[in-house]
C-alpha positions in Angstrom: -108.1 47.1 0.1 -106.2 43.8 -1.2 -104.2 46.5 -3.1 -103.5 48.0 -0.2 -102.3 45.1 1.8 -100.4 44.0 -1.2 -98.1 47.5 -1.6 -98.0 47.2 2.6 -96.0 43.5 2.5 -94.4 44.6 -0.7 -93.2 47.5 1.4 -92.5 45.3 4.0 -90.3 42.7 2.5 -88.2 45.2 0.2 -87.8 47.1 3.8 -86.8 43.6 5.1 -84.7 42.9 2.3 -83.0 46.0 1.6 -82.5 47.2 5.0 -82.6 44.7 7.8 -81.0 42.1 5.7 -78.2 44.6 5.4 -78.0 45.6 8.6 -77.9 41.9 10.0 -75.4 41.2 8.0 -73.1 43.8 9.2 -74.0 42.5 12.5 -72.4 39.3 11.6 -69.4 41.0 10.5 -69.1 43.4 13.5 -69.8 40.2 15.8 -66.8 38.1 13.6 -64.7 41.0 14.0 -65.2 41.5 17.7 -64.5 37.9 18.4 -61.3 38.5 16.7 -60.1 40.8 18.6 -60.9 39.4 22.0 -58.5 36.7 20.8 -56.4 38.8 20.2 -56.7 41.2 23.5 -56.6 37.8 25.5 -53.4 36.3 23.2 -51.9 39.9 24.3 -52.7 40.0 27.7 -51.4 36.1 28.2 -48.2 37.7 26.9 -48.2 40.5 29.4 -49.0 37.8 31.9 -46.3 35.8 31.0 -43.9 39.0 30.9 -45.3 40.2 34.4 -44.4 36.2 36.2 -40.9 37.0 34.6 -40.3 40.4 36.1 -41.8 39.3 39.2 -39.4 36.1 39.4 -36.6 38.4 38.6 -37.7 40.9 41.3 -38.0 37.5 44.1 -34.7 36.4 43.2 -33.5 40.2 43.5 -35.0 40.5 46.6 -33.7 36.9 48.2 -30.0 38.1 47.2 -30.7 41.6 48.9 -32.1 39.7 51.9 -29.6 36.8 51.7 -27.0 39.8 52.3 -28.4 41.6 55.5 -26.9 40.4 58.2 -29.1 37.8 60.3 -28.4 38.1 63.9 -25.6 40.8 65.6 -23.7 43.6 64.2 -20.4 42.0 65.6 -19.1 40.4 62.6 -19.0 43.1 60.2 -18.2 45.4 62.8 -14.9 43.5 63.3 -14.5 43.5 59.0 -14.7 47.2 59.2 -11.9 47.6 61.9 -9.8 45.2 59.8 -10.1 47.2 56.9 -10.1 50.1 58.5 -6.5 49.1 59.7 -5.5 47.5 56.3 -6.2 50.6 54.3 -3.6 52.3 56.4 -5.1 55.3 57.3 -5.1 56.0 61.3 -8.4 55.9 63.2 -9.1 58.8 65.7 -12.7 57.5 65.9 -14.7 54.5 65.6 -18.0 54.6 67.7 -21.5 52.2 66.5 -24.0 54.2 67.8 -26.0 50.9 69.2 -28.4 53.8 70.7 -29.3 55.3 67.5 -30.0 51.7 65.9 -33.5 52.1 64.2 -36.4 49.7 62.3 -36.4 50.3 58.8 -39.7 49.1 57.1 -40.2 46.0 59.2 -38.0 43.9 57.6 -34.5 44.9 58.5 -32.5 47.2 61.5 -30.1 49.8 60.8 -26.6 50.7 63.3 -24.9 53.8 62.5 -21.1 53.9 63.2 -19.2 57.0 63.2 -16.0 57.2 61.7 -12.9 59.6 61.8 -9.6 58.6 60.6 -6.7 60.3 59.1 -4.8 59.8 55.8 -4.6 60.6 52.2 -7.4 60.4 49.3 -5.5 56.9 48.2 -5.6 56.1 51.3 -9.6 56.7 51.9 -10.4 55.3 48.3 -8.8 52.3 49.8 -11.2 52.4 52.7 -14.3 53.5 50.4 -14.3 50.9 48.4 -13.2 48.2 50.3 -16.2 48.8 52.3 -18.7 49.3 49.6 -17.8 45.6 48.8 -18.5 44.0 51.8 -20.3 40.8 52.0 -22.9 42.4 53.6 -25.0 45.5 53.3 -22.9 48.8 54.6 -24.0 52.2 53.3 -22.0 55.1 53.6 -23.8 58.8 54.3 -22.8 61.8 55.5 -19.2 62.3 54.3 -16.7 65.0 54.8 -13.4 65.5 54.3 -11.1 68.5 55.6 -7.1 69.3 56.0 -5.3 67.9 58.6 -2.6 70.4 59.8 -0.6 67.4 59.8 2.1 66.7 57.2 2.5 63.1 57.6 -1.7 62.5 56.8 -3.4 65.7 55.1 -7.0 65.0 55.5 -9.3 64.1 58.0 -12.4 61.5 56.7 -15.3 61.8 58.6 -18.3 59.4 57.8 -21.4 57.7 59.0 -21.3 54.0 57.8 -25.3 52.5 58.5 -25.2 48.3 58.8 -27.9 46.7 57.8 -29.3 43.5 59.7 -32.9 41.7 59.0 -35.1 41.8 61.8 -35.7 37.9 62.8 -39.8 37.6 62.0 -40.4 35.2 64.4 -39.0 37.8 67.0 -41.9 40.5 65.7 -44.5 38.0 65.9 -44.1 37.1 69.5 -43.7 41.0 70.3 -46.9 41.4 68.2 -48.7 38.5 70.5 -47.8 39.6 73.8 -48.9 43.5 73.1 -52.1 41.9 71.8 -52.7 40.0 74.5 
C-alpha cells in the first residue's frame, strides 16, 4: 500500500513537473505576448485616432469654406454678378429668368434658385461666360446645357443653360418654423 501511494505522488509530481509546469509556463509566455500586443493594437489605434481628428479638422475647415461661400441672405447680389458678366462676355442675352418659383430646400442646410439662361454668340464667347461664372465668389452650378446654330451670321450659336445659386438656409429661421408647427 505505501508502495502504492509512493508510485501515485511519484506519478503525480513527474505529471506536475513534466506537464503542468510546461504548460504554465507557456501560459506566461502566451500572457507576455498578449500584453504585447495590446500595446501595440492600442499604440495603433491612438495613431488612427490621431489620423481620424486630422481628416476630420480638414473635413470642418472644408466644410466652413463651402459654407462661408453660400450666399447668406437673398439671391440679388449674385444675380446682379451674373448679368454683369453676362454683358461683359459679350455674348447677347435673349433670356434671363430666376425661376424664384422653382427655388427648393436642399438637405436642410442651404436653398437652391434656378435661372434660365439663353444668349447668343460664339464658343469664345460662351467659354468667356462659362468660366467666369464657375469662379464666382459664391456657389453657382451650371446643369442642363445646350448649344445649337443660330441662323444668324453675326452670332452662330445659341447657349442655353440652367445656372442653380446656392444660398444657406438661416437656422434660426428653421428653428422658429420648427416651434410654431410644434406648437
Amino acid at each position: 500500500m505505501t508502495k502504492f501511494i509512493i508510485l501515485f505522488i511519484i506519478t503525480f509530481v513527474s505529471v506536475y513537473y513534466f506537464d503542468t509546469q510546461y504548460r504554465l509556463d507557456q501560459l506566461k509566455k502566451l500572457q507576455l505576448q498578449e500584453q504585447k500586443l495590446r500595446q501595440t493594437v492600442a499604440e495603433q489605434q491612438v495613431f488612427e485616432l490621431i489620423k481620424l481628428k486630422k481628416q476630420l479638422k480638414l473635413l470642418e475647415s472644408t466644410l466652413t469654406n463651402r459654407l462661408d461661400h453660400l450666399l447668406s441672405n437673398d439671391y440679388v447680389a449674385s444675380i446682379q454678378k451674373i448679368s454683369k458678366i453676362i454683358q461683359a462676355s459679350d455674348v447677347k442675352r435673349q433670356l434671363f429668368q430666376p425661376l424664384y418659383s422653382k427655388e427648393t430646400l436642399e438637405h436642410s442646410l442651404y436653398m437652391k434658385l434656378p435661372i434660365r439662361l439663353r444668349v447668343i454668340g460664339n464658343y469664345h464667347q460662351f467659354a468667356k461666360l462659362v468660366s467666369r461664372i464657375a469662379v464666382m465668389d459664391h456657389i453657382v452650378t451650371q446643369q442642363d446645357v445646350h448649344i445649337r446654330p443660330n441662323k444668324d451670321d453675326k452670332y452662330p450659336l445659341i447657349l442655353e443653360i440652367t445656372l442653380y445659386i446656392y444660398r444657406s438656409v438661416d437656422l434660426d429661421k428653421k428653428v422658429n418654423r420648427y416651434d410654431q408647427t410644434n406648437l
